[in-house]
N, C-alpha and C positions, 0 to 999 in steps of 0.2 A: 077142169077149168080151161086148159088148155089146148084138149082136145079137138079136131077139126079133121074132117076126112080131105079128103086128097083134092087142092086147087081150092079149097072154102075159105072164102074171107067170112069170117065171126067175130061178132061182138058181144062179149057178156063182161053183164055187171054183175057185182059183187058186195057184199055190203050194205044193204037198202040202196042199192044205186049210187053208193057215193064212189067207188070205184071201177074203171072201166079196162078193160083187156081184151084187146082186137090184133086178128090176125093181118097182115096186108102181105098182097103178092109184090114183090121188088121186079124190078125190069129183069132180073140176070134167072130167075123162076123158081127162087128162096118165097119159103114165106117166115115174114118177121113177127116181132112181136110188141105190138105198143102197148104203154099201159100208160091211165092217168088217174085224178083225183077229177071228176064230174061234179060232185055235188059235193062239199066240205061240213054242211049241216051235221049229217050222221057220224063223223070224226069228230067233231067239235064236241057233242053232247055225247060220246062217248068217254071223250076228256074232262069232260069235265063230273059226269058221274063218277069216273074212277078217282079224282080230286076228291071229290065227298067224301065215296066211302073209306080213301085212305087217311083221309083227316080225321073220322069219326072214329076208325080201327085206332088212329095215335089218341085220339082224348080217353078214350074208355082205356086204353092200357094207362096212360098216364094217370086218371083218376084210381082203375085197381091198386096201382103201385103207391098210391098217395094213401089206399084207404090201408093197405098191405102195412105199411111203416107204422099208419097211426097202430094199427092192432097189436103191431108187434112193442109200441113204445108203451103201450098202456097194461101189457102182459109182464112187462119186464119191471112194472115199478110197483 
């Protein structure tokens, strides 16, 4: 990602383009390294699938453990 031969200012995005990482030459003949967030779209719905499916992984455990208890209440009586 960060790769660049000798004196190349490079820009690559990452991400579907939602983040960007570019070389610049400095006056003193460093080269730096900036990074940003370009497009916030593909963060966003990344966040917010991982919200689903962590909310769906808590209902189906909480359901098994609900169906877990009933089996276990109706074996014991």
């Amino acid at each position: 990602m960060f790769s660049t031969g000798t004196d190349e200012i490079v820009e690559r995005k990452a991400f579907f383009g939602s983040m960007i990482f570019e070389t610049v030459k400095k006056d003193n003949g460093a080269l730096g390294i900036t990074t940003g967030v370009e497009n916030p779209f593909p963060l966003i719905v990344l966040f917010l699938v991982l919200t689903v499916v962590l909310a769906l992984i808590q209902a189906i455990y909480r359901g098994l453990k609900q169906r877990r208890e009933q089996l276990l209440n109706e074996s014991g009586s």
